[in-house]
Backbone as a chain_set.jsonl record, in Angstrom:
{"seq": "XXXXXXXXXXXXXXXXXXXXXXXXXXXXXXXXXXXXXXXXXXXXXXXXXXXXXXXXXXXXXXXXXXXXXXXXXXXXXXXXXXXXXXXXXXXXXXXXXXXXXXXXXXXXXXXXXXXXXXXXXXXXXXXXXXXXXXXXXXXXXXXXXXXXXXXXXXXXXXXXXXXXXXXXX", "coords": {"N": [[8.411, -8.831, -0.245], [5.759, -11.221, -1.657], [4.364, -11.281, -3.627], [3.381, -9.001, -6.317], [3.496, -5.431, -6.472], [1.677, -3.018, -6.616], [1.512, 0.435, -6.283], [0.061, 3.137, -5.986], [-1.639, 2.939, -8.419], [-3.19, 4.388, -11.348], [-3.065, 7.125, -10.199], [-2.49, 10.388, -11.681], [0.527, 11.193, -13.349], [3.355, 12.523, -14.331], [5.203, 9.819, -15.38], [3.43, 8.401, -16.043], [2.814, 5.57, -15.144], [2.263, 2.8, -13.022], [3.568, 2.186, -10.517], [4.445, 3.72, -7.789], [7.462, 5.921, -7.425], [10.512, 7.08, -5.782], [11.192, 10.506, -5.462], [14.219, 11.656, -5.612], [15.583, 9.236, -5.336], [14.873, 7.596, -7.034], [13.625, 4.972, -6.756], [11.155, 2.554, -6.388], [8.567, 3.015, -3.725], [6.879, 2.758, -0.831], [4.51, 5.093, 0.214], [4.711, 6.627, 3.441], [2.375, 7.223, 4.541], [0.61, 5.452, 3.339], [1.476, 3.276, 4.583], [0.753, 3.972, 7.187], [-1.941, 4.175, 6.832], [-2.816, 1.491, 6.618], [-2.271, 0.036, 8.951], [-3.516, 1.308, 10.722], [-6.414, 0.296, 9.831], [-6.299, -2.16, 10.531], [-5.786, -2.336, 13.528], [-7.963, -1.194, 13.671], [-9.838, -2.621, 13.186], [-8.98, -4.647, 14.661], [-10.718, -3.839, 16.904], [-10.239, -1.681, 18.27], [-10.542, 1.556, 19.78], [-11.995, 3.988, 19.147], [-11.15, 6.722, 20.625], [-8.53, 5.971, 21.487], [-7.566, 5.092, 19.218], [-6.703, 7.895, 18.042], [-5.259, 8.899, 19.44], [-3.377, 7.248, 19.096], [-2.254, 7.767, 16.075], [-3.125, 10.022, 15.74], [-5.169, 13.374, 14.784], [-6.661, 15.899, 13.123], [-6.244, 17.792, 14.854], [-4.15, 17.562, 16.579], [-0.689, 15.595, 16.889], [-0.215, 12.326, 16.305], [1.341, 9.154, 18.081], [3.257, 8.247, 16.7], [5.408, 7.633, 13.991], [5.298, 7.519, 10.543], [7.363, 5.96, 8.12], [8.52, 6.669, 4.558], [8.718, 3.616, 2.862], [11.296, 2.107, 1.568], [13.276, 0.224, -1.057], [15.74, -2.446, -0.184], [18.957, -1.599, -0.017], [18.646, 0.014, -2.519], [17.393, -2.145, -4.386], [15.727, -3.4, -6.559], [13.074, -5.05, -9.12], [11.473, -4.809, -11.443], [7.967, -5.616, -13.194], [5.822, -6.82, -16.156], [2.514, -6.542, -15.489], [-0.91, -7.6, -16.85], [-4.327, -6.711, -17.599], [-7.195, -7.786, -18.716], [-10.419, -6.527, -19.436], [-13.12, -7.264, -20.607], [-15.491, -5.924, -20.986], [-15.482, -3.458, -21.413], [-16.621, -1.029, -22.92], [-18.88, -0.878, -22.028], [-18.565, -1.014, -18.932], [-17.574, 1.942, -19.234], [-19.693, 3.29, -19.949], [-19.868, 3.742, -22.511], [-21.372, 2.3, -24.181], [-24.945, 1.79, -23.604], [-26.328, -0.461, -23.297], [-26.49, -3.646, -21.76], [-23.559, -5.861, -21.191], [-21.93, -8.272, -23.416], [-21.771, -11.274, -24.729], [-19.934, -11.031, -27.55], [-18.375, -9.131, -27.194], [-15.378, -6.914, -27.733], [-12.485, -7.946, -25.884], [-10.108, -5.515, -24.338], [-7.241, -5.702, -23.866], [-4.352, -4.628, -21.746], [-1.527, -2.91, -20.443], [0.377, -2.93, -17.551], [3.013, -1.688, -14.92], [4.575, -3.163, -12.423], [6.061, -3.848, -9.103], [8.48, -6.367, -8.285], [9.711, -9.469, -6.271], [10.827, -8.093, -4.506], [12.692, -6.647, -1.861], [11.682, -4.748, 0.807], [12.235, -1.961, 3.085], [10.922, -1.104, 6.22], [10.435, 1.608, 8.252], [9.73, 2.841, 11.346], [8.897, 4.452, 13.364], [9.321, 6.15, 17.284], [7.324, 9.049, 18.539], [8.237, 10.159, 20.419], [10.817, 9.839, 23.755], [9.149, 9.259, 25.563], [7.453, 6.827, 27.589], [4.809, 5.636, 26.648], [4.808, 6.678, 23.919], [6.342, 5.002, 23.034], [5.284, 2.599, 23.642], [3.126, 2.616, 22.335], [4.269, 2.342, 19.726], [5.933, -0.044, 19.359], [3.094, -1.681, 19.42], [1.905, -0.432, 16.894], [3.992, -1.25, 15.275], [3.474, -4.177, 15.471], [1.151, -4.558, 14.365], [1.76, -3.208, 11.95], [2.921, -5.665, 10.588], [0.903, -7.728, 10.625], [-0.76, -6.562, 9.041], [0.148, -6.39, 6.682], [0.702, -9.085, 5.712], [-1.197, -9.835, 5.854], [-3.419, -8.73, 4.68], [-1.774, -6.521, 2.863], [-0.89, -4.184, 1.19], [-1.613, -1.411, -1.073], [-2.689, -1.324, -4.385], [-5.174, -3.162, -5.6], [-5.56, -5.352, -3.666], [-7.367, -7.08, -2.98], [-6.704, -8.856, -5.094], [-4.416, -10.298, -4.491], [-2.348, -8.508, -4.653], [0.659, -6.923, -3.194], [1.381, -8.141, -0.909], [3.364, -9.289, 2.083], [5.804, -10.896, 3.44], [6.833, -10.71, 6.358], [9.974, -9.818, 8.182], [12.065, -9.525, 10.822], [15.002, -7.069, 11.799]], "CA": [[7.27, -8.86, -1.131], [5.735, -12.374, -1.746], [3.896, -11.569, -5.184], [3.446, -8.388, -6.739], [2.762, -4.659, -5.511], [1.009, -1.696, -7.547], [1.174, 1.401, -5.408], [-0.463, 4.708, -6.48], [-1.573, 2.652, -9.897], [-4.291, 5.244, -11.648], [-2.668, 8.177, -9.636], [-1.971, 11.113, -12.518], [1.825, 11.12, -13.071], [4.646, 12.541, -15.525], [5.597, 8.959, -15.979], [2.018, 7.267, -16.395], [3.562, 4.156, -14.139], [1.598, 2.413, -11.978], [4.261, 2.464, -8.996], [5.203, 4.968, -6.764], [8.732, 6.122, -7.519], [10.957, 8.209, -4.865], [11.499, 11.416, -6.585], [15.612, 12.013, -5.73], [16.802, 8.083, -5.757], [14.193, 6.608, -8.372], [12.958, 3.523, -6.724], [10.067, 2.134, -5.973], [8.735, 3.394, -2.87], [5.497, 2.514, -0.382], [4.291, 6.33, 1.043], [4.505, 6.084, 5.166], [0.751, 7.429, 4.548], [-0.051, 3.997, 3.173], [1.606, 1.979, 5.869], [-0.168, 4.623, 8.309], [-3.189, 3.656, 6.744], [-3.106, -0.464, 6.485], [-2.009, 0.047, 9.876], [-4.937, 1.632, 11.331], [-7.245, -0.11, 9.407], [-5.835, -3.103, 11.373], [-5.928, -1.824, 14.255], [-9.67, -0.53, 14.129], [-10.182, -4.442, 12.312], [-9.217, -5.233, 15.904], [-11.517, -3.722, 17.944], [-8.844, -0.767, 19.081], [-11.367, 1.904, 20.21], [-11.88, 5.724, 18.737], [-10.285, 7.683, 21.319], [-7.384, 5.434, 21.639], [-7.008, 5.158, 17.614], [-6.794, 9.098, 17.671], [-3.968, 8.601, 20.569], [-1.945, 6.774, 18.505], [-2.307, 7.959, 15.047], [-3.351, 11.761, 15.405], [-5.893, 13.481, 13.919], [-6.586, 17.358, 12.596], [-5.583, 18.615, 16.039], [-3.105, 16.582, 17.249], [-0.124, 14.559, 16.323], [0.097, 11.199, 16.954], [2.593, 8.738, 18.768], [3.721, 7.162, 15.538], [5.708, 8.136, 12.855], [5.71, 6.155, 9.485], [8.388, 6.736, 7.163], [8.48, 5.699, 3.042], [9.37, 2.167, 2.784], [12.149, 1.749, 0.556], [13.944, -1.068, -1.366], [16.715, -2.564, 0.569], [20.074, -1.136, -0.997], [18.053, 0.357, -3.845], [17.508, -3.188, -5.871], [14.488, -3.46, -6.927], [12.464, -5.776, -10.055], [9.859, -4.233, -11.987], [7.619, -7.116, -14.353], [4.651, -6.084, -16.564], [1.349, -7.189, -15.431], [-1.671, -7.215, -17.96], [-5.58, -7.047, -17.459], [-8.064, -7.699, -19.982], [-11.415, -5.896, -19.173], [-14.018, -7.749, -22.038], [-16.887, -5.266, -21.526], [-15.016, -1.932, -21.245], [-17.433, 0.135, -23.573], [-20.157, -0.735, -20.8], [-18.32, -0.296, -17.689], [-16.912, 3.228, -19.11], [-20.968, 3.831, -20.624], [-20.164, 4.228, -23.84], [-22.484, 1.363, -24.42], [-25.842, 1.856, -22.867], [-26.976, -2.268, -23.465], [-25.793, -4.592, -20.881], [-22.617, -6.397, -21.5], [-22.512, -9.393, -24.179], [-20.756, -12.083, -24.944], [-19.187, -10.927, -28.276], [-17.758, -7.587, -26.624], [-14.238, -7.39, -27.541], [-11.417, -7.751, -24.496], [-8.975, -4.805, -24.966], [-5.687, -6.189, -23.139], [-3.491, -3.27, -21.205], [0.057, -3.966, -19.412], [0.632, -2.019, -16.058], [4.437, -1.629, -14.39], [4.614, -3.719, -11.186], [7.23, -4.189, -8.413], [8.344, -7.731, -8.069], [10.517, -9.886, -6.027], [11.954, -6.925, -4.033], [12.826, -6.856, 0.055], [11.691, -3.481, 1.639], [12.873, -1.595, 4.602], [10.299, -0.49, 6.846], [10.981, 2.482, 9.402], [8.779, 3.46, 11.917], [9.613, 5.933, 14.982], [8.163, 7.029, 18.452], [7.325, 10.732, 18.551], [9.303, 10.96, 21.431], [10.75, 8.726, 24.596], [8.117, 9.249, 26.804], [7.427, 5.361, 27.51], [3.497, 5.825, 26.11], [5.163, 6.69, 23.014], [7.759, 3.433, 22.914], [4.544, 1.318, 23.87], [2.679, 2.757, 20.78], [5.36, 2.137, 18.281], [5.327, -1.445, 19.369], [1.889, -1.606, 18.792], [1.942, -0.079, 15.555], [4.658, -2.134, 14.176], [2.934, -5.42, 15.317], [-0.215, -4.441, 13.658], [1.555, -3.21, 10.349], [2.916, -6.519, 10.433], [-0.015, -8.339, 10.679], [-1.563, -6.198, 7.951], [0.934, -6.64, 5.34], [1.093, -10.103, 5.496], [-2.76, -10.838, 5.589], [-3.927, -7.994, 3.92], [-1.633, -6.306, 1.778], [-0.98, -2.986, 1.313], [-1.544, -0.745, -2.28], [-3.923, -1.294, -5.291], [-5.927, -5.276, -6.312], [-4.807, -6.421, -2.573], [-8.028, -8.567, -2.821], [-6.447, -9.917, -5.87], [-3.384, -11.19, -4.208], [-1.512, -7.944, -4.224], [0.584, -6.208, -2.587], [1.382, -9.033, 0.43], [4.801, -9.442, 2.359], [6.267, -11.882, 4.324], [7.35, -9.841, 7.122], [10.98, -10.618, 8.932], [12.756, -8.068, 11.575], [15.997, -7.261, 12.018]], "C": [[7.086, -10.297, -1.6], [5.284, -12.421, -3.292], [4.426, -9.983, -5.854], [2.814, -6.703, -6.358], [3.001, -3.613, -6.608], [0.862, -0.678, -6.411], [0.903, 2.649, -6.266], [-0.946, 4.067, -7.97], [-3.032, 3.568, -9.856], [-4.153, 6.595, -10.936], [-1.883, 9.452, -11.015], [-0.54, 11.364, -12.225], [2.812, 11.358, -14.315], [4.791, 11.232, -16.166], [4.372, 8.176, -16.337], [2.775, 6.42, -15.975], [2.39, 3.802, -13.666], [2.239, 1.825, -10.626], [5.045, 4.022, -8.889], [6.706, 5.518, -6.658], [9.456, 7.149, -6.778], [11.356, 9.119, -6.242], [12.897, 11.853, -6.55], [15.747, 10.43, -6.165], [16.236, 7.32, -6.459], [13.941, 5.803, -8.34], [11.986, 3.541, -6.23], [9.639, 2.316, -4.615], [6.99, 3.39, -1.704], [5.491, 3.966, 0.566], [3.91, 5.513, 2.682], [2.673, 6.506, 5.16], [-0.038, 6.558, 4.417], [0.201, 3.136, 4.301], [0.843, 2.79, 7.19], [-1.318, 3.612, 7.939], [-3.667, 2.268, 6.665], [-2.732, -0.662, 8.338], [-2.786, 0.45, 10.701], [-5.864, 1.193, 11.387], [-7.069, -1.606, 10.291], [-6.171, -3.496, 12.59], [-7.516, -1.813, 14.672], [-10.449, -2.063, 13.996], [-10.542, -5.149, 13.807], [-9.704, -4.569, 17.232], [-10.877, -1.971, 18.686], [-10.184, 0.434, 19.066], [-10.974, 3.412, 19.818], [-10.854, 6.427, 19.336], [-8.466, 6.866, 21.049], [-6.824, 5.241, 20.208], [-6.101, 6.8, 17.131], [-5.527, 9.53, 18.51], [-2.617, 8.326, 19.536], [-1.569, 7.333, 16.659], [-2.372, 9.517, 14.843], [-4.535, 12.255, 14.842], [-5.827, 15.4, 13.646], [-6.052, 18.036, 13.742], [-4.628, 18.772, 16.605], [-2.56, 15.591, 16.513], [0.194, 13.461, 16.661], [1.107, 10.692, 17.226], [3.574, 8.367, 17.972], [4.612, 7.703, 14.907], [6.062, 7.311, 11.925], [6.387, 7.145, 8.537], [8.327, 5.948, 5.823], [8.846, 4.791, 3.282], [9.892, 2.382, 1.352], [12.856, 0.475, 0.298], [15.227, -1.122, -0.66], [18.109, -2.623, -0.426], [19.664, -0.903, -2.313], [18.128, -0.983, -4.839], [16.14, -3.457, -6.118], [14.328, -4.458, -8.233], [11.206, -5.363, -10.242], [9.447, -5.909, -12.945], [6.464, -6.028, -14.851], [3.757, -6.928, -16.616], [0.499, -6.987, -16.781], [-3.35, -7.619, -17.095], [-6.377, -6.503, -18.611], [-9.382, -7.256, -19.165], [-12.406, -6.285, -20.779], [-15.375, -7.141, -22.106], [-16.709, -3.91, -20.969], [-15.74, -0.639, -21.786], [-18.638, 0.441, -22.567], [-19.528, -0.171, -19.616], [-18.233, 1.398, -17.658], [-18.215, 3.969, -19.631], [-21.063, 4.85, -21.746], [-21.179, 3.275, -24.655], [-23.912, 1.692, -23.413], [-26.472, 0.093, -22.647], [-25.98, -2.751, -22.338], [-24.632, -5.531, -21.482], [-22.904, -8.121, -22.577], [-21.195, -10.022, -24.465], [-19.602, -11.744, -26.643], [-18.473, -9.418, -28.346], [-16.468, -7.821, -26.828], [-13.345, -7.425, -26.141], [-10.607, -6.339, -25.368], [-8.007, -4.902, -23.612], [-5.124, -4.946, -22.764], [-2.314, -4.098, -20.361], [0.21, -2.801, -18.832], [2.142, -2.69, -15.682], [3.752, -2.417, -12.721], [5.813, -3.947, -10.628], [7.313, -5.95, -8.184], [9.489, -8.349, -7.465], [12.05, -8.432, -5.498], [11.224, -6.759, -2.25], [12.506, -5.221, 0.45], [11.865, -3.027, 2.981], [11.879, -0.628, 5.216], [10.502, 0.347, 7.935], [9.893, 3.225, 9.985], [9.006, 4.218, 13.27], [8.602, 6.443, 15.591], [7.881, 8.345, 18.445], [8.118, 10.774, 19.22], [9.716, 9.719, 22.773], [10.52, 8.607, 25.602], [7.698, 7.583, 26.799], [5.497, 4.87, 26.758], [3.77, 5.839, 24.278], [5.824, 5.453, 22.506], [6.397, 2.567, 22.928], [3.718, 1.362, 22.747], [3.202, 2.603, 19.726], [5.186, 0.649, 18.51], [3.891, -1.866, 18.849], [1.426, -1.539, 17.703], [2.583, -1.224, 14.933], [4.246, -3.199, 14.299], [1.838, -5.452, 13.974], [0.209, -4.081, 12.031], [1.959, -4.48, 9.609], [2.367, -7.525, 9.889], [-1.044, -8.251, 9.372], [-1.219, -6.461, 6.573], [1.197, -8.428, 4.928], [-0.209, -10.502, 5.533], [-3.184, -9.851, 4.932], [-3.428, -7.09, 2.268], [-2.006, -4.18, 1.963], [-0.654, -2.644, -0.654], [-2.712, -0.935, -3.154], [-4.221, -3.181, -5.55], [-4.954, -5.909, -5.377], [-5.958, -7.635, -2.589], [-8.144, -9.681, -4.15], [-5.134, -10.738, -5.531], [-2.223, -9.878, -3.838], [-1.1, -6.813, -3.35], [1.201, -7.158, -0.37], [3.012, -9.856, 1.025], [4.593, -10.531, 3.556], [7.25, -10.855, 5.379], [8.572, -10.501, 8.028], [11.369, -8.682, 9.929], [14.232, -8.395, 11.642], [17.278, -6.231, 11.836]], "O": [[8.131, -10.815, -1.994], [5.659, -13.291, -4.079], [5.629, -9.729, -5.922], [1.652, -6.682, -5.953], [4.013, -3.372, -7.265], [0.037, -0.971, -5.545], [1.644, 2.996, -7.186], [-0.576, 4.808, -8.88], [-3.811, 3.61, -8.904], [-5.151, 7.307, -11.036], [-0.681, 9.295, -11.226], [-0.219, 11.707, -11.087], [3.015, 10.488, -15.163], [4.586, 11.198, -17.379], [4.552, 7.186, -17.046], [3.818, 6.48, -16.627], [1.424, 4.527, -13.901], [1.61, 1.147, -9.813], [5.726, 4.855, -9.487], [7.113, 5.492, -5.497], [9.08, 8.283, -7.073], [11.655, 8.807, -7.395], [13.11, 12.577, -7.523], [16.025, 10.257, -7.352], [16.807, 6.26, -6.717], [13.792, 5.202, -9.404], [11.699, 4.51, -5.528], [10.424, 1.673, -3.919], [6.076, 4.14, -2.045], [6.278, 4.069, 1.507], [3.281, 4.506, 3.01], [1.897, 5.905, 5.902], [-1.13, 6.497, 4.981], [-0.627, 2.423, 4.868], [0.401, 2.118, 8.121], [-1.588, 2.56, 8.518], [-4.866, 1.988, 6.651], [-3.081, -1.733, 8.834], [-2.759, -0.235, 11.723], [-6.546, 1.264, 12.409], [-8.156, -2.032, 10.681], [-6.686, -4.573, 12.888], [-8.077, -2.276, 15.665], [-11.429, -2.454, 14.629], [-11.527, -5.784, 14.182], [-9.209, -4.724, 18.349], [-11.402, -1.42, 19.654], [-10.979, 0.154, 18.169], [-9.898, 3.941, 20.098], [-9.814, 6.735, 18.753], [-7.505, 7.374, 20.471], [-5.601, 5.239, 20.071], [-5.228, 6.923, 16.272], [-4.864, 10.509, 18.165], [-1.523, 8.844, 19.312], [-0.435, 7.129, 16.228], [-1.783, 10.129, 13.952], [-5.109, 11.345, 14.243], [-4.854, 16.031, 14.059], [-5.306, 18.981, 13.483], [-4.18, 19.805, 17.102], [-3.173, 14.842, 15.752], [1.083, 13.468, 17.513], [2.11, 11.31, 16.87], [4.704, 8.151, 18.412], [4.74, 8.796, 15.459], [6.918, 6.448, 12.116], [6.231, 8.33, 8.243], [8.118, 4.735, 5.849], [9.615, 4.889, 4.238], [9.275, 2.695, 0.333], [13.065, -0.318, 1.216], [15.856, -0.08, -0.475], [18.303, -3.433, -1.332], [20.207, -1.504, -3.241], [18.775, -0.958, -5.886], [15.664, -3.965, -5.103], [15.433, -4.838, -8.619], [10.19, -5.462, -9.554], [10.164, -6.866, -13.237], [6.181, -4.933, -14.365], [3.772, -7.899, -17.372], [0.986, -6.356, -17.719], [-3.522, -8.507, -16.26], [-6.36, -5.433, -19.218], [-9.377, -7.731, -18.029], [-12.317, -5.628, -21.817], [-16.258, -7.504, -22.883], [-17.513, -3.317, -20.251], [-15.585, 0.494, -21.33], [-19.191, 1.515, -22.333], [-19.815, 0.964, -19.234], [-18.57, 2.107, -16.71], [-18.087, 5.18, -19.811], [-21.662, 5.898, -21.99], [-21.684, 3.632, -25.719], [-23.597, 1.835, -22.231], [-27.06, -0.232, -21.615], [-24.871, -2.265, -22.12], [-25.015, -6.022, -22.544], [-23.864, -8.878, -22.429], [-20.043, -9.589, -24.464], [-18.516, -12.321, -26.696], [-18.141, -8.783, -29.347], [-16.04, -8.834, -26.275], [-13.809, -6.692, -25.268], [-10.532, -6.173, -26.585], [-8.117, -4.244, -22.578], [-5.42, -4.03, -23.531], [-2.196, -5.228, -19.888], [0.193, -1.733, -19.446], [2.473, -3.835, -15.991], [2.692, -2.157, -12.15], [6.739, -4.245, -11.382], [6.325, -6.648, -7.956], [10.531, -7.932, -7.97], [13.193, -8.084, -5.797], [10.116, -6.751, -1.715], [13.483, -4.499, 0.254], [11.622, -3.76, 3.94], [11.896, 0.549, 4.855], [10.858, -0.348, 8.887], [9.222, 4.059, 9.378], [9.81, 3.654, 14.012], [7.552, 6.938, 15.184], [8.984, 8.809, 18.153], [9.056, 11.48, 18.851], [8.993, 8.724, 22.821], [11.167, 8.097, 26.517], [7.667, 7.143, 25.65], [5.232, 3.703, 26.469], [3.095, 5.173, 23.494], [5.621, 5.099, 21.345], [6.426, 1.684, 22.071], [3.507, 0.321, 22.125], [2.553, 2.736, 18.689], [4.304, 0.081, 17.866], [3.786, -2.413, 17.751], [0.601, -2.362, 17.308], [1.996, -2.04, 14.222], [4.429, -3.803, 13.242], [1.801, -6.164, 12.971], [-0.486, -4.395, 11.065], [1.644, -4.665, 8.433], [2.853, -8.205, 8.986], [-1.755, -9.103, 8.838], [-1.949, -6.681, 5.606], [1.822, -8.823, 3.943], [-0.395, -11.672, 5.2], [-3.603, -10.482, 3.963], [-4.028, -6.955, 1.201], [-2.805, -3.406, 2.49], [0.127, -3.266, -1.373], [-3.803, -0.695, -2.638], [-3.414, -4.108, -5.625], [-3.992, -6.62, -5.668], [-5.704, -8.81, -2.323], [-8.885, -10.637, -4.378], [-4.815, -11.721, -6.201], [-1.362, -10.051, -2.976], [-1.852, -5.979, -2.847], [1.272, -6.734, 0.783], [3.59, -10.779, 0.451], [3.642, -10.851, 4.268], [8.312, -10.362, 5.001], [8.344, -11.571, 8.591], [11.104, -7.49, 9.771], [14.71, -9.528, 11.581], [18.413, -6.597, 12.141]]}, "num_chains": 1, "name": "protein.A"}
């Protein structure tokens, strides 16, 4: 993780958090549904063509070649920090104001839970070792690669978060 990553933030939750917490070992945890999905989106980014998206990924009928698994912290260590965003014309956005936003609108400040300065372990698996399958897992894992490190996977990636420096090994 290079900055900071909000997953599931605004998702209704016992703990009101704004990360994703495994529910037996209590850490911080990116759903394989998300890395499916930054991974596709990638994918489709580059041109990768309907049928052949539906090949590798699956869809209501059929299961695809892939399999993404939670990303977890490496040896459970993790670093939470507490972000903050001020929102200075919140009565308008939420239209409890009907008037257009003004300059003497108060800010009302909020602090959100964030993951920070924590290494995750990505696991991704062929359906099976038919060699179609092996060549789609490659595939995949380039592309989630690619995604996580220019795009960013979870909530305010086009504010910075959410963006890894990807290593293998």
């Amino acid at each position: 993780l290079t900055g900071r990553l909000l997953m599931d933030h605004g998702r209704a939750a016992a703990t009101e958090t704004s990360v994703s917490f495994h529910p037996v070992w209590g850490v911080p945890k990116i759903p394989g549904s998300a890395l499916k999905g930054v991974t596709r989106a990638e994918m489709y980014a580059g041109e990768m063509s309907g049928s052949k998206l539906v090949d590798l990924f699956g869809d209501e009928k059929a299961t695809g070649r892939v399999v993404f698994y939670d990303a977890l912290p490496v040896e459970g260590k993790f670093t939470l920090a507490l972000d903050v965003l001020t929102p200075h014309h919140g009565d308008y956005y939420e239209k409890k104001k009907p008037k257009p936003p003004t300059d003497w609108d108060s800010p009302m400040p909020f602090t959100f839970v964030t993951v920070v300065e924590t290494t995750f372990e990505l696991w991704l698996g062929a359906r099976s070792a038919v060699q179609a399958d092996v060549e789609a897992l490659a595939k995949a894992a380039n592309a989630l690669g690619q995604a996580l490190e220019a795009s960013g996977v979870g909530g305010k990636t086009a504010a910075g978060y959410g963006r890894f420096k990807v290593t293998t090994g």
